[in-house]
One Martini backbone bead per residue (centre of mass of N, CA, C, O) as a GRO file, in nm:
protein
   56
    1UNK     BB    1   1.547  10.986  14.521
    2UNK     BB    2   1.781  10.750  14.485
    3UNK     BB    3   2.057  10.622  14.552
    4UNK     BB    4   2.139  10.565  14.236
    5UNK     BB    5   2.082  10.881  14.158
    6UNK     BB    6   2.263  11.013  14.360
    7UNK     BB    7   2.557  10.870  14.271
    8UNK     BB    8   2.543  10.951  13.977
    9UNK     BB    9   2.603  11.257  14.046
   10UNK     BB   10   2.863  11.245  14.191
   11UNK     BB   11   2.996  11.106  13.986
   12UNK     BB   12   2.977  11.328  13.768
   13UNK     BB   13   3.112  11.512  13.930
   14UNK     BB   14   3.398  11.398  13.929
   15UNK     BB   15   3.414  11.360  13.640
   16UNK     BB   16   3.426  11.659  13.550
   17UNK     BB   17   3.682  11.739  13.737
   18UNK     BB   18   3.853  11.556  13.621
   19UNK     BB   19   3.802  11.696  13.302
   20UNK     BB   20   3.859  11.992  13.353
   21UNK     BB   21   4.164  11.945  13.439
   22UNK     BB   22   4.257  11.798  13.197
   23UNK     BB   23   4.183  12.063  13.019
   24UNK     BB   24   4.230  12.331  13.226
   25UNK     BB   25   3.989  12.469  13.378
   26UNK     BB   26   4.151  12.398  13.591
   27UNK     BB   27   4.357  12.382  13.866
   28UNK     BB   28   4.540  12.182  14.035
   29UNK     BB   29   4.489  12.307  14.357
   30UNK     BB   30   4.130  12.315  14.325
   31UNK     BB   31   4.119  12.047  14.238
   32UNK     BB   32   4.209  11.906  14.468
   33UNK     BB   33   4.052  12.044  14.690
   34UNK     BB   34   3.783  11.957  14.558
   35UNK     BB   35   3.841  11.625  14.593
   36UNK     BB   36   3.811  11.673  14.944
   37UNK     BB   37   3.521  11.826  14.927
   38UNK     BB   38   3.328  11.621  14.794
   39UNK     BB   39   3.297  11.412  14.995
   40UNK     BB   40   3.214  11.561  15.257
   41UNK     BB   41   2.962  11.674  15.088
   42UNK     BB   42   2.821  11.358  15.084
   43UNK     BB   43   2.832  11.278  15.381
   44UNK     BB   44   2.660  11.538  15.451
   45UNK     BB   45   2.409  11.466  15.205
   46UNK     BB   46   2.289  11.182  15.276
   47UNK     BB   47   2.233  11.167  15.572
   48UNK     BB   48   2.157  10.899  15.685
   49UNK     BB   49   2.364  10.671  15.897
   50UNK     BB   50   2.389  10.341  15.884
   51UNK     BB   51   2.383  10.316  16.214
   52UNK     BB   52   2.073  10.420  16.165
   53UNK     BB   53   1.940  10.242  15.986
   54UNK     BB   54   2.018   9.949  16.145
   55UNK     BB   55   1.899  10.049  16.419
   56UNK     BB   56   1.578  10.074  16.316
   0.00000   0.00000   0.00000
C-alpha cells in the first residue's frame, strides 16, 4: 500500500466521521473524541517517523 493509498484511507475515516456525526449518527461528545484520537492513531500507524527515513 502506498503512502498516498494510506493517507486516502485515512482521509475517508474522517470524511465518515464528520459525515456520520453531521446527519446523527454519531453525538457530539463521541465525535469530539473520535476526532483527538484519529490523528493519534494515524501517527501511532504509519511506521517510521521522518526523522528516521531522513537519516537512513
Amino acid at each position: 500500500m502506498t503512502k498516498l493509498t494510506k493517507s486516502l484511507c485515512w482521509a475517508s475515516a474522517f470524511l465518515a466521521l464528520a459525515f456520520a456525526n453531521r446527519v446523527g449518527l454519531i453525538a457530539d461528545k463521541d465525535a469530539t473524541m473520535m476526532f483527538a484520537l484519529l490523528p493519534a492513531l494515524w501517527v501511532a500507524t504509519r511506521g517510521r517517523c521522518r526523522a528516521r527515513e531522513q537519516a537512513a
